[in-house]
N, C-alpha and C positions, 0 to 999 in steps of 0.2 A: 504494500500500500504506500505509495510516493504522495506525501501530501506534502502543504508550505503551511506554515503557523502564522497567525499574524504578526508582525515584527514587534507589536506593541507588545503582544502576550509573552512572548520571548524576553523583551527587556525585563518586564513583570516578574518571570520565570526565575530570573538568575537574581535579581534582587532579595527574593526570598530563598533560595534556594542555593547558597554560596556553597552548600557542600559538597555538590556534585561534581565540582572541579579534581578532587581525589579519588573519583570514582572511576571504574572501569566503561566500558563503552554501554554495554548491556547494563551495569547497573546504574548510569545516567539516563537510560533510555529508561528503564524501568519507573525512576523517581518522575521521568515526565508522565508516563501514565499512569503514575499513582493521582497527581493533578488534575486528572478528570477532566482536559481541556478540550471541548468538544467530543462527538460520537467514534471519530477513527480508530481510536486509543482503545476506547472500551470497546470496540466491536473486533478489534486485533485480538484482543485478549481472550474475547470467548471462542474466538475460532480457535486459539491456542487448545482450549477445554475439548475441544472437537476434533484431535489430534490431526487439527494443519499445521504445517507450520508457516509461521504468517511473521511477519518483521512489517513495521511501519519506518519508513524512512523520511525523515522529516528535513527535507531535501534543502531549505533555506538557514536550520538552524546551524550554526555556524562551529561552534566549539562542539557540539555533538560530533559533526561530521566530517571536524579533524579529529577529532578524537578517533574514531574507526580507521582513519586512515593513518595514522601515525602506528597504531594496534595492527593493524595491516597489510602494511611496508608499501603502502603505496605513496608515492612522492611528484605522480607523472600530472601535476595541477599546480596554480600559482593561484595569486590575488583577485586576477579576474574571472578566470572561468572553473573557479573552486566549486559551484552547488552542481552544475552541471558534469562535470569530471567528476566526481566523487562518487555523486549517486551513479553514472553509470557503471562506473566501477563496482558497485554493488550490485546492481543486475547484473551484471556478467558475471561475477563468483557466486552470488544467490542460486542464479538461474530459475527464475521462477515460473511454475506452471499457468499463474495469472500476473498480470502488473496491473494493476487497478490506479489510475493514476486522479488526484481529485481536479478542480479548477485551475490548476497550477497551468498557465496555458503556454507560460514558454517552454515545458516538455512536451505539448506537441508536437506535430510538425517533423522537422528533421531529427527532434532529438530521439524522438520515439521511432524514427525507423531505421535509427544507427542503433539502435537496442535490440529491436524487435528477432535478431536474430537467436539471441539468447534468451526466448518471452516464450511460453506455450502461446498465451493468446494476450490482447489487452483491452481491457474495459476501461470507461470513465466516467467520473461524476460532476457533472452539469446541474446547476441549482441554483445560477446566478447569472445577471444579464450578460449575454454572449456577443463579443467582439466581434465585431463584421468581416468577413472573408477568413472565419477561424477554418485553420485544417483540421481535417478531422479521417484523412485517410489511416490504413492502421487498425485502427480500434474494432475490435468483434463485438461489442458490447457497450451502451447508452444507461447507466443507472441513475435519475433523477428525483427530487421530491416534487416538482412542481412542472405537471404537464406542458403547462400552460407558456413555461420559458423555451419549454423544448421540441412543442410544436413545430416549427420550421426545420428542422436537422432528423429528425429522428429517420426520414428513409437514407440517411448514409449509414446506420446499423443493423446486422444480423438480427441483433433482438434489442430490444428496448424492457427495462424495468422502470416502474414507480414503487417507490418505498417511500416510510418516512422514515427521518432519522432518529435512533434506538436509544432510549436512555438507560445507564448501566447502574441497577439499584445499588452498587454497591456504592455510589456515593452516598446513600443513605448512613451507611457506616461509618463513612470518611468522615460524615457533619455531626453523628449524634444529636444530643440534645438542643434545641436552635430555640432561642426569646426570639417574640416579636415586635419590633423596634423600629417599621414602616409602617406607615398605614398604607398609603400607593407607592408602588415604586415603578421603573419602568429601566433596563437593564440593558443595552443594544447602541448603534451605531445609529448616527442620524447623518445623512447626508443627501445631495442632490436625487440622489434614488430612491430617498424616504422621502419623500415629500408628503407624503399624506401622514409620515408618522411627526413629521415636523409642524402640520400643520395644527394636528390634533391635543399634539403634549402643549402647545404653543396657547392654545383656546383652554388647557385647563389650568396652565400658570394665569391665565386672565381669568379664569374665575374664581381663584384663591385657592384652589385645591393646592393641599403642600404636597408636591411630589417631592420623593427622592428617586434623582435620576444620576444614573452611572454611564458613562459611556463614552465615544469620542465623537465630535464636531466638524465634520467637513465642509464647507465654505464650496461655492461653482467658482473656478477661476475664470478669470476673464477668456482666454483662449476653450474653455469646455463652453460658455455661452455662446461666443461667436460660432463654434461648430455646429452646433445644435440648429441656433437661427440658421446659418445658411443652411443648413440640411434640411430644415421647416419650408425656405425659401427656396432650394432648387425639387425636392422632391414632391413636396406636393403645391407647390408653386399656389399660395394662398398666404394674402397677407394676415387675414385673418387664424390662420395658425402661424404664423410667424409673433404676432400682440400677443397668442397665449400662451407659448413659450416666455415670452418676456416678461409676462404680469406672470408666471408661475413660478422663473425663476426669481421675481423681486417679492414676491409671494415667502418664499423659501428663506430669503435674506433676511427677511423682517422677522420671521416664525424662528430662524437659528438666533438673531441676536436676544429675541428673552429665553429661550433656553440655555442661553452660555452662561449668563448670568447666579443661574442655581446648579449649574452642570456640574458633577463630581466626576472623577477622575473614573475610567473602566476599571471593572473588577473583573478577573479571568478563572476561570478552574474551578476550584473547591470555593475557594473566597467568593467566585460568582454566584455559587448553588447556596451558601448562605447566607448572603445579601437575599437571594430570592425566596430562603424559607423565614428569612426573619422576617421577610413584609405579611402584612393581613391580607392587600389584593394586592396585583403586579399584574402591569397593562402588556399588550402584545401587538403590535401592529404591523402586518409582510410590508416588505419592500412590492413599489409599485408597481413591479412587472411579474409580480406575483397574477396581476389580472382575474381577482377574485376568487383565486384558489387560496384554499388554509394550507400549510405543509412547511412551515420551518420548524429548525430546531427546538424555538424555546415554546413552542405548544406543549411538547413534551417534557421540558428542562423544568418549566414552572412546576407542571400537575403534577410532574414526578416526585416534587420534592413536596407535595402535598399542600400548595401557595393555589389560593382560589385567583382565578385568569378571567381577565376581560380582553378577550379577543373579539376583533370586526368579524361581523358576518360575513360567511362565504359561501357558495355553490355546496361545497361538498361538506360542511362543519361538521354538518348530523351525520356520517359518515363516518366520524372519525369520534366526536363524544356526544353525547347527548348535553345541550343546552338546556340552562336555566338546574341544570343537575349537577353537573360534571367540569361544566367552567358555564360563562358567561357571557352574550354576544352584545353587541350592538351593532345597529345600521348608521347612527351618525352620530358627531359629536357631542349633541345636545340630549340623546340616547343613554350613551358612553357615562354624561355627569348623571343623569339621572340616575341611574345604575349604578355608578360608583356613592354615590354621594348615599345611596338606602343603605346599600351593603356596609359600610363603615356606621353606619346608626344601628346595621343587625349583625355584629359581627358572629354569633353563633351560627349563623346562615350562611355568612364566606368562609366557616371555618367548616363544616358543613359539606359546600361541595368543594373547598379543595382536598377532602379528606376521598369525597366520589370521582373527582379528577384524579387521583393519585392512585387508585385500586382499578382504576383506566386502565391508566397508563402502564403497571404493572404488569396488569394482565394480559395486556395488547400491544406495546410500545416499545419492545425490550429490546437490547441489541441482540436479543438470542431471537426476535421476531424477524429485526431485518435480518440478519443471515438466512432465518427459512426462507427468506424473497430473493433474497441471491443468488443460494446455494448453487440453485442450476447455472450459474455462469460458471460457478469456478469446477465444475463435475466432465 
């Protein structure tokens, strides 16, 4: 499994984790998935349980992946093309039966078919808005949480899977006993591609609802504006989507500058799971191009840790938990306060169904779920 970690999480990582510099390769790998930082980790390990063998390669972190190679006697990489050199040096003595590679998209392309020699097959995971003219030759296999990004591409694979991504109960363990020290929280990335998450957290700092919000702030640079307009303006040649591009990015501007204002710094891993069990409710809102499909991560991050969820309505919600039971929906933002604002007057009621969201998710959401939806890729 070749994935990239955020960089932010990684700085995070070593901060806390100064120990690992004495460690061996395996047992610094080990301490990163003991941190629980997203689904990869945990879903490597239970296929460990399932006697694969499965290695995640976390292809950008940097002191990990000298570390293997210094243990390795491998030396044939420098300064600039260390992530790329390194990891492929790792499928090539691996030799793996699958290469599952996640969003990382500069390993498509040429780097995956200077590998593929040494690959039984390669799969990959798409779940975010996809780069125009991406390569995608190669790959046997499409595994997505959200159809709806990967409608356009899917006839360039053999087979195509939807899952969602698996929560690993054992951070239950990791957290223990957790106070509640939030009453809203909302945990995630807000940037030009949340626009409606920006728009929404923005209208309840103006209503006085005290969120505690964790996360990072990205700004549209002046160069990603002007792309956009002329792309508004030469493709669908309409001035009228050209103004609403403009009013939605000044829309965006305005909605980021009062959430910077109370924004607390991102929490990753274990510390993220409980920020989220110590809130009463914690909001959930897809990225745009989600296109009214439910299916990211923290549907399941939250319920799991048993944090009653107010998620927007979607096509398929009922599908995945039962509402008004199990978590919480709205259809808009004046919904959203009305809903938040009872639940925190009835807190035995949020406490209620995050306890029916949690035994969901349990039952249904597990990384041992997504493996049975895999499995047949890697067989």
């Amino acid at each position: 499994m070749l994935w990239h970690y955020y960089p932010e999480y990684l700085s995070y990582f070593y901060l806390r984790h100064p120990e690992v510099q004495g460690k061996s390769f395996q047992e610094h790998l080990e301490t990163l998935y003991d941190d629980h930082f997203g689904w990869p980790a945990g879903l490597c390990r239970y296929m460990r349980t399932q006697a694969i063998q499965a290695l995640l390669l976390v292809g950008n972190d940097e002191r990990l992946q000298r570390k293997w190679a210094q243990e390795n006697g491998f030396r044939s990489f420098n300064s600039l093309n260390w992530q790329k050199a390194i990891t492929a040096e790792q499928i090539r003595r691996f030799r793996p039966d699958v290469l599952w590679i996640s969003s990382a998209f500069q390993y498509y392309g040429r780097f995956l078919q200077e590998v593929l020699p040494f690959v039984g097959r390669a799969i990959c995971w798409i779940s975010c808005p996809i780069p125009p003219r991406l390569e995608l030759s190669g790959f046997y296999a499409l595994v997505s949480s959200h159809p709806n990004i990967v409608k356009d591409i899917r006839h360039h694979f053999e087979k195509v899977v939807i899952t969602k991504p698996g929560f690993d109960p054992s951070v239950l363990k990791a957290l223990g006993p957790v106070q509640k020290r939030h009453g809203v929280s909302f945990l995630g990335s807000i940037t030009p591609e949340h626009s409606r998450r920006a728009e929404t957290l923005a209208y309840l700092l103006g209503k006085g609802v005290p969120l505690s919000l964790f996360g990072t702030l990205r700004g549209a640079t002046f160069g990603e504006v002007l792309k956009e307009v002329a792309w508004q303006a030469v493709n669908q040649r309409s001035l009228a989507a050209v103004l609403r591009s403009l009013r939605r990015r000044t829309s965006y501007r305005r909605d980021a500058g009062a959430i910077s204002r109370v924004l607390r710094p991102s929490v990753f891993g274990t510390d993220m799971f409980r920020e989220l069990a110590a809130s009463q409710l914690t909001l959930n809102i897809h990225i745009d191009v989600a296109g009214g499909h439910a299916g990211n991560i923290r549907l399941f991050e939250a319920t799991g840790v048993g944090t009653c969820l107010l998620t927007e309505h979607a096509d398929n919600i009922g599908e995945l938990f039962e509402p008004g039971k199990e978590l919480v929906t709205f259809r808009s933002r004046e919904e959203l306060l009305e809903r938040l604002q009872w639940l925190l007057q009835h807190p035995q009621e949020a406490e209620r169904i995050g306890r029916a969201g949690q035994a969901r998710t349990l039952s249904s959401y597990t990384v041992e779920r997504m493996f049975q939806d895999i499995r047949g890729l890697l067989e």
